[in-house]
N, C-alpha and C positions, 0 to 999 in steps of 0.2 A: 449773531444771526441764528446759529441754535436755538438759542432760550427764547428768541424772537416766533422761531418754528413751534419748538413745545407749545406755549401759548397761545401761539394761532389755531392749531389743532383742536387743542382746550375746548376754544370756542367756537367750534365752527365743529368739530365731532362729538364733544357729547353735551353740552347744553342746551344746543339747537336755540330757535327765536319762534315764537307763537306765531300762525298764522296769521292772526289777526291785528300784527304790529308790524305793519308795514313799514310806519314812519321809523320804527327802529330800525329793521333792516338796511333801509335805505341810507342814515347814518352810519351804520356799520359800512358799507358798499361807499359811501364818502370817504370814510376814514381809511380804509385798505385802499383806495384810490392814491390818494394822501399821501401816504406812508408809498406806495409803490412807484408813483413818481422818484425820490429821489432813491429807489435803490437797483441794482444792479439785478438781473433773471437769475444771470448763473448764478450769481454770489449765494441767492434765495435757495437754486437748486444743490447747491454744493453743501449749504446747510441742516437741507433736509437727508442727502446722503451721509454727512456725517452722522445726525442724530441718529439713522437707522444703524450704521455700523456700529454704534455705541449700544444699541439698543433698547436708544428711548422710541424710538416709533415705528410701529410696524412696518412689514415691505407689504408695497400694494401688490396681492398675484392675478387683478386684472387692471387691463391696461385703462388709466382715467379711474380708477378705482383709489379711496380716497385714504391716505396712512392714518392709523389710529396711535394715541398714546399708549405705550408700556405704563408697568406697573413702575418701571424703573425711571421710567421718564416722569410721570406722576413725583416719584420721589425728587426728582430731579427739579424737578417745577415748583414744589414745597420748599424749597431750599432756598430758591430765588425769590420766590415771593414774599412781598412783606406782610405781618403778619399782625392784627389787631390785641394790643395784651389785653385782656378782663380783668386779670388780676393785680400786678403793678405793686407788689410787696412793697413796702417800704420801712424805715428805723425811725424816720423825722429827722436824720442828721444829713447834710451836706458835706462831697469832697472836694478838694482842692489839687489837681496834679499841675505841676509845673517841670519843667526840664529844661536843661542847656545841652544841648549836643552841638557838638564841634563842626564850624561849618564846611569842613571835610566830609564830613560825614552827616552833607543834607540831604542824601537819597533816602538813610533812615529816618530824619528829621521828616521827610514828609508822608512816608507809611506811617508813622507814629498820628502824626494829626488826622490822614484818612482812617487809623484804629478807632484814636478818640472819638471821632465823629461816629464811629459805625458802633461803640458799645454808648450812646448817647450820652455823651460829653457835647458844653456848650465851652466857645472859646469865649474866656474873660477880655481876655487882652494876650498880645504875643505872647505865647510859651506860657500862658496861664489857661488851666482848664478847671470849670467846675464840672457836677456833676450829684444825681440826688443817688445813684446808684454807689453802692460801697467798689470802688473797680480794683484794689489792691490786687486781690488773686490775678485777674484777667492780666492786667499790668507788670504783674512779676514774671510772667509767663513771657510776656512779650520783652520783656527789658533781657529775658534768659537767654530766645529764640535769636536775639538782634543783638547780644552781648554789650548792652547798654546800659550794664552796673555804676551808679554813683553819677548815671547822667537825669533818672527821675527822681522826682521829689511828690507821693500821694500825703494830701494832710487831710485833719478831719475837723470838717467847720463848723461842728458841731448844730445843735436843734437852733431852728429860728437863726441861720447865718443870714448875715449883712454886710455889705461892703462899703464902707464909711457911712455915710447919710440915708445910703439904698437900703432899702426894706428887701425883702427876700420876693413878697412876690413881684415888686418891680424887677429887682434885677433877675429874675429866671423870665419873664416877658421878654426883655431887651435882650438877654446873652441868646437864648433859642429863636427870638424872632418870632413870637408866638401872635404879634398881630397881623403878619404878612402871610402864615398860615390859618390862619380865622379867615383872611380874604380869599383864600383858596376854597377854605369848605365852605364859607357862606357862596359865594359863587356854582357850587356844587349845587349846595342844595337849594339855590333858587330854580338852576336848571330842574332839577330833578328831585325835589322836595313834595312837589303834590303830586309826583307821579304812582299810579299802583305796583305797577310794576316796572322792572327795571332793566335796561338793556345793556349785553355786553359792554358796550361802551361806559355805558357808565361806570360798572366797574372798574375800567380800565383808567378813567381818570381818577375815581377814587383811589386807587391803589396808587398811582403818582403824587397824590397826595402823601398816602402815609407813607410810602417812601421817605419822606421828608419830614415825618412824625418822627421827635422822640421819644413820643410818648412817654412821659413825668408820671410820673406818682400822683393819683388823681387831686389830692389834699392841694399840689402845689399848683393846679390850673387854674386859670382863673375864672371868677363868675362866668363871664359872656362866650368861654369855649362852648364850640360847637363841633368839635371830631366826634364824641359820645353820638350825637345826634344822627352825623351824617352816616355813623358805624351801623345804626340799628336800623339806616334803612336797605342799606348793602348787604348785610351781615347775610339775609337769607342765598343771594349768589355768591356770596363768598365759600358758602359753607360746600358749595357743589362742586370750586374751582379748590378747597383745599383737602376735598373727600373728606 
């Protein structure tokens, strides 16, 4: 409910909505309806007194006077937010991390899979992960932090990896699910593909998108992606919500 407060602030204190976009407004005024139906007032106001004790949003000193974001809470909302790569380095080689961990010890077993997923690891198959990012470093760290020595296994599948008969860029489609995320952004961008400009909301669904981006090394996408596309129509309120 915090990050929820930041956010809202976001956009509703400094992006503001054109005069002359009504229909957007009134989406926005749907959506915060939406969303306020299933939540609690206090919960909302305990969230907002937290943030300000933290020091992400200012105290209002009149009354009905509206809280602004800190510089700190800006930081704070950079951190949460997901973030579009331009760049996407890459070597051409594929990894492979696999692990056994004892199922004693399933609580790490499944911080370990929400890691993988969060440094964009696609799951193979049980306790098999690829991945186009080199994650050794990241992974020895975490095997250090969770005393998980001799329980992973990172290999290197080297340029142009295949898994039996599968060609690489089949199986990086199917392991990441990359045409149930195509259905996402072409959905996006029918909405909101010939529009000139573009409303809070919109953002707010494009970023739930890439939430869900793992965004690959662009070599390994396929023809008919369409994230690039939906990126460069966002890109210019993105750039207001990441300073």
């Amino acid at each position: 409910m915090v990050d929820f407060a930041l956010w809202f602030t976001v956009f509703t204190g400094e992006l503001g909505v054109p005069q002359s976009t009504s229909g957007q407004v009134g989406r926005a005024r749907f959506a915060a309806d939406r969303f306020l139906e299933h939540m609690n007032y206090d919960v909302i106001k305990d969230a907002l007194k937290h943030a300000r004790r933290r020091g992400w949003l200012t105290s209002a000193r009149r009354r009905h006077a509206r809280s602004e974001i800190t510089a700190a809470g800006k930081k704070r909302l950079a951190s949460l937010l997901p973030r579009y790569d331009e760049e996407r380095a890459w070597d051409g080689r594929m990894h492979i991390i696999t692990y056994d961990i004892p199922e004693k010890r399933h609580g790490d077993r499944d911080v370990l899979r929400e890691y993988l997923v969060k440094i964009g690891c696609g799951k193979l198959q049980a306790s098999v992960w690829i991945t186009p990012y080199n994650p050794i470093d990241t992974i020895r760290t975490f095997i250090d932090e969770k005393y998980l020595a001799g329980t992973v296994i990172v290999s290197d599948m080297g340029q142009g990896a295949a898994i039996g008969e599968e060609n690489l860029e089949s199986l990086i489609v199917r392991v990441y699910q990359l045409e149930d995320l195509e259905d996402r952004y072409e959905a996006w961008l029918d909405e909101y593909g010939s529009r000139k400009h573009l409303d809070h909301w919109a953002a707010i669904q494009y970023l739930s998108i890439l939430s869900d981006d793992p965004q690959l090394p662009f070599p390994l996408l396929p023809g008919w992606w369409k994230g690039d596309k939906a990126y460069k129509l966002v890109k210019p309120i993105l750039k207001k919500i990441n300073g």
